[in-house]
FIRO-857592 format. One record per residue (C-alpha): x, y, z; residue in three letters. Coordinates in steps of 0.001 Angstrom, whole numbers, plus 500000, padded with zeros to 6 digits. Layout:
% residues N
XYZALA...
This chain:
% residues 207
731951953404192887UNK728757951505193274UNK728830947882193756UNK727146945613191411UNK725792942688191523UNK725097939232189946UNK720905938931189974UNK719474935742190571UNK716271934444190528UNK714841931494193223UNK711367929972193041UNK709368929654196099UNK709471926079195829UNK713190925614195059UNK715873925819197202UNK718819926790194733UNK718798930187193422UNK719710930718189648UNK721545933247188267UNK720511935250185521UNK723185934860182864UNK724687938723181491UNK722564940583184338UNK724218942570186519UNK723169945461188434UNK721239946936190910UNK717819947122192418UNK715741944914190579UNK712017944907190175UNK709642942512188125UNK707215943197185681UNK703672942907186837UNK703160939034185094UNK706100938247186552UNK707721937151183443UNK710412939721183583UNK712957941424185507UNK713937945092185142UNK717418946388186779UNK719688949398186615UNK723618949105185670UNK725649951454184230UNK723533954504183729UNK720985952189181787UNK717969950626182447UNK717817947094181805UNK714818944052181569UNK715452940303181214UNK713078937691181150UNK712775936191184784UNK713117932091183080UNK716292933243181963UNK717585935032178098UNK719545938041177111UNK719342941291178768UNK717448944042176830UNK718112947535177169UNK715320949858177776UNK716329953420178406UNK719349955427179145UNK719607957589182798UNK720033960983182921UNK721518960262186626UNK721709958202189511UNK719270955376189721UNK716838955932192988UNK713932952961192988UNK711445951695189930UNK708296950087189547UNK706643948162186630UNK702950949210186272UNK699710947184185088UNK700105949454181386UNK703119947871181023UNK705387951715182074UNK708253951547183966UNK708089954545186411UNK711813955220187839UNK713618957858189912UNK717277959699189726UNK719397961849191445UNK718500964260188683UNK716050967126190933UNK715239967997187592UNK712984965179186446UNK711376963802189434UNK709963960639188707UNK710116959258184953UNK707982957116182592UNK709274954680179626UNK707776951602177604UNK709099948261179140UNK709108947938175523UNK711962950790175445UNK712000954213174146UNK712617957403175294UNK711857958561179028UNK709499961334179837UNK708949963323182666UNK705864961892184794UNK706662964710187878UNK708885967633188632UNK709839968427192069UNK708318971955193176UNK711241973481194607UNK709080976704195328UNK708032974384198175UNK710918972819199308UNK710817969580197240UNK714334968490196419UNK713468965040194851UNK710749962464193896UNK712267958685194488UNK711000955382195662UNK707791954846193373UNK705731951981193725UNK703208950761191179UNK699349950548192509UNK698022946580191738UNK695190948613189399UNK697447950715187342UNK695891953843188655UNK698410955530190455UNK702235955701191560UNK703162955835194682UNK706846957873195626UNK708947959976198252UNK708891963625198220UNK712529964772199960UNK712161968079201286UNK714094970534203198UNK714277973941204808UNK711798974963207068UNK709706971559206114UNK712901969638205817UNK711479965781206486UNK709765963441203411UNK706448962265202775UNK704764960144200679UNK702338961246197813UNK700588959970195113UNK700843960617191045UNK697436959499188932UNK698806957867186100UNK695295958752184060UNK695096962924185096UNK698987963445186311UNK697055964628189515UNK699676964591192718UNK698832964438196236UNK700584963831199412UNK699191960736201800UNK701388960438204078UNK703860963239206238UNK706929962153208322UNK706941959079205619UNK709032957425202868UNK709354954261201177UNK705601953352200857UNK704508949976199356UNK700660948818198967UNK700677945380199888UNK697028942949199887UNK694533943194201567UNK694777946596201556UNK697611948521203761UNK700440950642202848UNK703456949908204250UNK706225952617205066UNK709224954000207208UNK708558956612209725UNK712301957313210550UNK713525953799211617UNK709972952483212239UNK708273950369209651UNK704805951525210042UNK701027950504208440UNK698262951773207463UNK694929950885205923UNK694777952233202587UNK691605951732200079UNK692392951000196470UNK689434952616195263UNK689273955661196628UNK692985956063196773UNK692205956954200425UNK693772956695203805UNK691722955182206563UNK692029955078210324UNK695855955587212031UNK698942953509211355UNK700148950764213449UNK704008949977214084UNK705022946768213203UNK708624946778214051UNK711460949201215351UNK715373949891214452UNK714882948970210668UNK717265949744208238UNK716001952485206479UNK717130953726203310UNK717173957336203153UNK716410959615200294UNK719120961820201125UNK721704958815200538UNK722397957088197538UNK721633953288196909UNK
């Protein structure tokens, strides 16, 4: 069974940590404001305010929890061990999930996991898994305006945009960057390694 765990929140400028009271779960993420918390436990996705207050729930899982973002519209995008449904959209609000992207198996793709939320609101970014002949991952790109996909990145998972501008990602067990403009939703230039032996986790293994 999966471990879970008590969430707790600590302020930059504090050096206690707090614990959310009646949260417990797993990967957390926080809303865009930073005035709440979302979390997975128990098949369910959860949200609770980040000053503290009862947990909400948001959604039920059709599988596994694999990684969740909160975008600018105020849509949780989420992944599960479901090939099925590839990544998945809800109201933070709550409601019921719909399918944002569906793995094209015709091309190897097993499952789409890891998304990250662009700062704009235009675009998710997530894992592809593949295997057979193109077994490896890669990272790609949903518009969340047109549903367009597109793959950025090969030999890639785990992708994050962080300020000024650079994605950050694993390429096997080296965390790697690379410029990336907002605007264009563009690539530039060739990544740079900034550190070797991380602990990378995989999208063939479970959280």
């Amino acid at each position: 069974s999966r471990v879970r765990g008590q969430l707790m929140v600590r302020r930059l400028d504090q050096v206690e940590a707090t614990p959310l009271t009646g949260a417990i779960g797993l990967s957390p993420f926080f809303s865009p404001d930073g005035q709440w918390i979302a979390y997975f436990d128990r098949g369910q996705l959860h949200k609770v305010p980040s000053s503290g207050g009862p947990s909400t729930t948001v959604c039920q899982l059709d599988g596994q929890a694999f990684g969740g973002t909160w975008t600018k519209g105020n849509v949780i995008v989420f992944a599960t061990r479901n090939p099925s449904t590839g990544l998945q959209s809800v109201s933070a609000n709550g409601g019921t999930p719909t399918n944002l992207t569906t793995p094209a198996t015709a091309q190897g793709e097993v499952e789409h996991l890891l998304p990250w939320a662009l700062p704009d609101g235009s675009g998710v970014l997530f894992t592809v898994d593949v295997s057979g002949p193109a077994i490896g991952n890669s990272v790609a790109m949903v518009d969340l305006r047109s549903g367009e996909q597109r793959v950025l990145l090969t030999a890639a998972s785990g992708a994050q945009f962080v300020e000024p501008g650079y994605l950050l990602y694993a390429a096997g067990t080296v965390m790697q960057a690379v410029r990336f403009d907002l605007a264009s939703r563009a690539v530039l230039g060739e990544p740079a390694p900034l550190a070797e032996q991380v602990a990378v986790l995989q999208a063939g293994v479970g959280q």
